[in-house]
C-alpha positions in Angstrom: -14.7 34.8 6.0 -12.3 31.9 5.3 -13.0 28.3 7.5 -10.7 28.2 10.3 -10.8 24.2 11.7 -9.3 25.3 15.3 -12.1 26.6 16.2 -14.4 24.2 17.1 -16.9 24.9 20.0 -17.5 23.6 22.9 -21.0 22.4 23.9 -21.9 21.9 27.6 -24.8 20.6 28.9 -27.6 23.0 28.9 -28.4 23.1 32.8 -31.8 23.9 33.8 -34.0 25.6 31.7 -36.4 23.1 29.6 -37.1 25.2 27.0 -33.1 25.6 25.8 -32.7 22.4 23.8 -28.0 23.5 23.2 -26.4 25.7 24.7 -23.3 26.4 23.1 -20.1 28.2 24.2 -17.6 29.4 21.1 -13.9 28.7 21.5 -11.5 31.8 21.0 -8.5 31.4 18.8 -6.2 34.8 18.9 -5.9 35.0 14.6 -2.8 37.3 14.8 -4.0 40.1 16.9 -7.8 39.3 15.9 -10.0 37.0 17.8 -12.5 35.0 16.5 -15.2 32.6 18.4 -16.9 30.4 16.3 -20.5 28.8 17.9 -21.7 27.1 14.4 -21.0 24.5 13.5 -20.2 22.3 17.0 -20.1 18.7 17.3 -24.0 18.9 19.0 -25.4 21.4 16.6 -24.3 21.4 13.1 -27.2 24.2 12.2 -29.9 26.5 13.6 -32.2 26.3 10.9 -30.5 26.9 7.3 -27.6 29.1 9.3 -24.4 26.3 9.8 -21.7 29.3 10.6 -21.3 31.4 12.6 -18.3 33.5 14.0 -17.7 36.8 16.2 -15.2 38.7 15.1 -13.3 40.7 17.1 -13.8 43.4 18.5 -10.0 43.9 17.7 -7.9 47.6 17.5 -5.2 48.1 14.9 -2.8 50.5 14.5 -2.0 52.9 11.4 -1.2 50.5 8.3 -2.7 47.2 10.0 -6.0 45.6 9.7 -8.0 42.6 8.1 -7.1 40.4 5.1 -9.0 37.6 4.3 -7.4 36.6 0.9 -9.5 35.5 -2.0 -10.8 31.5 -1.2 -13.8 29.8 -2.8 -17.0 29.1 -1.7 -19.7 26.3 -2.9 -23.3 25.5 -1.8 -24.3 28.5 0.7 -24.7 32.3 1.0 -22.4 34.0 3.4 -24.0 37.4 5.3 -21.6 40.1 7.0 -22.6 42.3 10.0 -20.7 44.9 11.6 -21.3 46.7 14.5 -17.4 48.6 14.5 -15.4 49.0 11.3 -15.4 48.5 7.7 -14.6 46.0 5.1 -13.7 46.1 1.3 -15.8 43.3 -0.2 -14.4 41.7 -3.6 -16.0 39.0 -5.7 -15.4 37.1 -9.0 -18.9 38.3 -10.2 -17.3 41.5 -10.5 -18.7 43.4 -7.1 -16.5 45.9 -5.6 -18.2 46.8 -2.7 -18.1 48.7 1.1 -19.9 47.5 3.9 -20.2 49.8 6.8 -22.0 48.9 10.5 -25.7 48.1 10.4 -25.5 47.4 6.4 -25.8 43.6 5.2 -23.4 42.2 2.3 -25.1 39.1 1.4 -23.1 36.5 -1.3 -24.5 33.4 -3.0 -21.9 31.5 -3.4 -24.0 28.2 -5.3 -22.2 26.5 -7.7 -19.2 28.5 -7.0 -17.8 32.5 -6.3 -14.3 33.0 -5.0 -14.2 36.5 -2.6 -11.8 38.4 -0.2 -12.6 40.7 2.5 -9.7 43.2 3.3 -9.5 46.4 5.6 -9.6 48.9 3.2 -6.4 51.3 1.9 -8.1 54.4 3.3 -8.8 52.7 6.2 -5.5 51.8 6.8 -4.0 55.4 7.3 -5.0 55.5 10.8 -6.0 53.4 13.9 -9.4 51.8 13.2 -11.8 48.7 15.2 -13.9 45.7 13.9 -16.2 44.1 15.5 -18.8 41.9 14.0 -20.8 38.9 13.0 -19.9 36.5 10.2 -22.5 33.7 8.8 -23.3 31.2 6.6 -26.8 30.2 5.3 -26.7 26.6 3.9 -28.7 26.4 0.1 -31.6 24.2 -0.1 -30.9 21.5 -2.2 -32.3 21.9 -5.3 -31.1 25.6 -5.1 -27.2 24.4 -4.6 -26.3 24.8 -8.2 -27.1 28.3 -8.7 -25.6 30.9 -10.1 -23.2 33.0 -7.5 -25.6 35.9 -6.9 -24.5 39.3 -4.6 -26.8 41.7 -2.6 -26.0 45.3 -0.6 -28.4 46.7 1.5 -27.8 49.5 3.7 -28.6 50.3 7.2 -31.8 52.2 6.5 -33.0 49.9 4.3 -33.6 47.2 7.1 -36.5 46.9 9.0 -35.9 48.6 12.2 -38.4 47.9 15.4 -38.7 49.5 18.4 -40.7 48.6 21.0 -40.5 49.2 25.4 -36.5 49.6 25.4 -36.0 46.6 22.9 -34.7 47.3 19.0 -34.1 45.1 16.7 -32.5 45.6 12.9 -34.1 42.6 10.6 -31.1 41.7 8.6 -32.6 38.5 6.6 -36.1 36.5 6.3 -39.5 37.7 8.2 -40.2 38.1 12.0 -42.5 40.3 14.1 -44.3 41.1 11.1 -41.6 42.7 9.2 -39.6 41.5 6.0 -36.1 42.3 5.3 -35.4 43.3 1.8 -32.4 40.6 0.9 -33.8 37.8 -1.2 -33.7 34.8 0.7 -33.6 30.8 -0.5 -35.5 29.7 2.6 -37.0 30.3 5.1 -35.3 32.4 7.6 -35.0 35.0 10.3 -32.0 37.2 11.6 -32.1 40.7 13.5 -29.5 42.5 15.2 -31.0 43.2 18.9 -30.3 45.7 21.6 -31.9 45.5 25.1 -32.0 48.4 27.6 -31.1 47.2 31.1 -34.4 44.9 32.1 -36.2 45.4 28.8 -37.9 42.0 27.6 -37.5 40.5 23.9 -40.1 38.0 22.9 -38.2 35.3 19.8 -40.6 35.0 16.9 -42.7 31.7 17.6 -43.4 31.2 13.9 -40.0 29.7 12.6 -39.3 26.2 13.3 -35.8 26.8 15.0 -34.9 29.5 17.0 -31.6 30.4 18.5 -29.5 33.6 19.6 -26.1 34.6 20.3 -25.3 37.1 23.0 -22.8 39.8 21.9 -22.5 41.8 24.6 -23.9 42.7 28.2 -26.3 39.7 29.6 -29.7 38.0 29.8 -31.9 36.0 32.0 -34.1 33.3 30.7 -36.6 31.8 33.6 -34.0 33.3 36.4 -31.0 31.7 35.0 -28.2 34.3 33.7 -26.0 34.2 30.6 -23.4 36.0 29.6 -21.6 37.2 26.7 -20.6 34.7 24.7 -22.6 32.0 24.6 -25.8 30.5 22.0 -28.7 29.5 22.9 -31.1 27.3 20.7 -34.2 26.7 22.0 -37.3 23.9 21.7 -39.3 23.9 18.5 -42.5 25.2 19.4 -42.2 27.2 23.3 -42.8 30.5 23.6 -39.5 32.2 24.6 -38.3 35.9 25.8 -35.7 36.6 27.1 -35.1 39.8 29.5 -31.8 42.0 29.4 -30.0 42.1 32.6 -28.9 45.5 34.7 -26.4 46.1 32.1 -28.6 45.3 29.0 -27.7 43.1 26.2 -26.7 42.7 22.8 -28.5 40.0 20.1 -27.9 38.3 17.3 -31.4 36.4 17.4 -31.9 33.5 14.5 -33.1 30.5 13.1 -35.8 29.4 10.3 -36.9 26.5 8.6 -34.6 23.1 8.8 -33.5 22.1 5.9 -34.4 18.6 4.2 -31.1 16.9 6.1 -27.5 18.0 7.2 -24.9 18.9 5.0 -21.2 17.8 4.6 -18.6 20.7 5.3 -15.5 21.0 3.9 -13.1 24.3 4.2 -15.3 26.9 2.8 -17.1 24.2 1.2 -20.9 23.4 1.7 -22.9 20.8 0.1 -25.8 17.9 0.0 -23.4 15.7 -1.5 -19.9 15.0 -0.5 -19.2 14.3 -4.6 -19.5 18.2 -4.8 -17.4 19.1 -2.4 -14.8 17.0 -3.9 -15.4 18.4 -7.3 -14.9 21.8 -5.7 -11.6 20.7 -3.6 -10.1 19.6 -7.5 -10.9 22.4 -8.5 -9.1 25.2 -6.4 -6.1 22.8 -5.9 -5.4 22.3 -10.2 -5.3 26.3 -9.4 -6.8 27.0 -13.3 -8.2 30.7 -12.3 -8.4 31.4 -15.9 -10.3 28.0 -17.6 -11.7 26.7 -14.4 -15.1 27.0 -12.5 -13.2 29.4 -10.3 -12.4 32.6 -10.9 -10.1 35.3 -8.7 -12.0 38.2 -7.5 -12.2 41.2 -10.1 -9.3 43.5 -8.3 -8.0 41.5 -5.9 -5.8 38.5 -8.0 -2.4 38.8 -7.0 -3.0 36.4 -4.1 -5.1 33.3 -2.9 -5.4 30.9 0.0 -4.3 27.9 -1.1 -5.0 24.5 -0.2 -2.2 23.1 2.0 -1.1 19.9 2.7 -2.7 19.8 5.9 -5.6 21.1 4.8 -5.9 18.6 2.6 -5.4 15.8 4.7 -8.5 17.3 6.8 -12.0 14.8 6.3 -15.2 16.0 4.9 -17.8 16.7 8.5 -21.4 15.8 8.2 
């Protein structure tokens, strides 16, 4: 998914409960018909361990002939994971992957030194109404891992570590947790798992990652008596025990976190790096436009089109 600066979140205090150190609540921007709320980054949390984006998207309807397209852009300096809980997309990369994802499957891209990718509903798709609904994120590289080569992984749904346990289930989609390792090759240490909570049932985090956060999809939980709603992230102390209970309506998950990386990281765009010289390098790059000598390539399939950089964009100033 291609960066989107309006949609910063917002970040109000946490209220009550000591053991949530940020409690973030996404702004929604309307993208044409398709919502998006974006909860990483925000100006009091850049990451939650290595993740440093993160986005809801949707859920949205479309009609016959309409859907998603996220036109080829670049990426440097991260690997970006997709997770669907309604729809489809068509995944295209400049490695040369042509690949479906489909709910409860992971697509997970390495961009490092540089891949260009779209994301588009597909053509099949397309000849009747469909949904999407979903999870987009970003994974910041370790440094000395920055400069790799662009890498792509599918897994499917069965492949996933599924647990089950007293009216909680949880899909591991990346990293270890609960005693169970996901299959996608990670960088860093990491967790991630798709959760859904019967009304009532309890869901105990993982207390052996360093940072620990979740995002609540649907329904609502209580942490300690307080309630949240959909909507919102959570990222809790370093070090607490914490579980969380589903209320009468149950809840959805997206529980995460992992090691902290050796220090922030400067974002530009769709860019992501240690060093601000990179991203500059990378900005050059995809403005001189050279898809054919350059370090960026158009997506095998999909090259009749591109998101540019626009003057506007281009006037916008590296974050740290």
């Amino acid at each position: 998914m291609s960066w989107n600066p309006t949609l910063d979140p917002d970040c109000p205090e946490a209220g009550k409960l000591d053991s949530i150190e940020t409690l973030i609540i996404p702004r929604a921007r309307d993208l044409g018909g398709f919502e998006v709320r974006r909860a990483l980054p925000s100006a009091r949390r850049q990451m939650v361990g290595p993740f440093i984006f993160f986005d809801q998207m949707g859920p949205a309807e479309f009609i016959t002939d309409a859907g998603i397209d996220v036109r080829p852009h670049p990426h440097i300096g991260l690997g970006t994971v997709t997770y669907l809980y309604q729809g489809e997309f068509e995944h295209r990369d400049s490695i040369g992957t042509h690949q479906m994802i489909y709910p409860g499957e992971v697509n997970w891209m390495l961009a490092g030194q540089g891949v260009t990718h779209s994301e588009r509903t597909s053509a099949e798709t397309r000849k009747g109404p469909s949904s999407l609904f979903g999870i987009q994120t970003w994974v910041a590289l370790p440094e000395d891992r920055e400069d790799m080569a662009p890498d792509f992984e599918h897994h499917g749904k069965e492949a996933l570590p599924h647990l089950d346990y007293a009216g909680a289930e949880a899909r591991l989609i990346l990293g270890t947790g609960w005693g169970a390792k996901s299959p996608v090759t990670m960088q860093s240490e990491i967790f991630y798992a798709d959760v859904t909570l019967a009304p009532g049932a309890a869901f105990p985090l993982p207390d052996d990652h360093e940072d620990r956060g979740l995002y609540i999809t649907s329904g609502a939980i209580e942490i300690a008596g307080e309630r949240y709603e959909a909507g919102r992230m959570m990222v809790f102390r370093p070090g607490d025990r914490i579980t969380v209970k589903a209320g009468p309506e149950g809840a959805r998950l997206m529980a995460l976190g992992g090691e902290t990386l050796n220090g922030p990281r400067y974002v530009w765009w769709n860019f992501v790096s240690s060093s601000p010289e990179k991203i500059e390098a990378a900005k050059a790059a995809w403005k001189a436009e050279d898809f054919s000598g350059g370090p960026f390539h158009l997506p095998v399939g999909d090259t009749e089109e591109f998101i540019p950089i626009t003057p506007d964009m281009d006037r916008m100033k590296i974050k740290l």
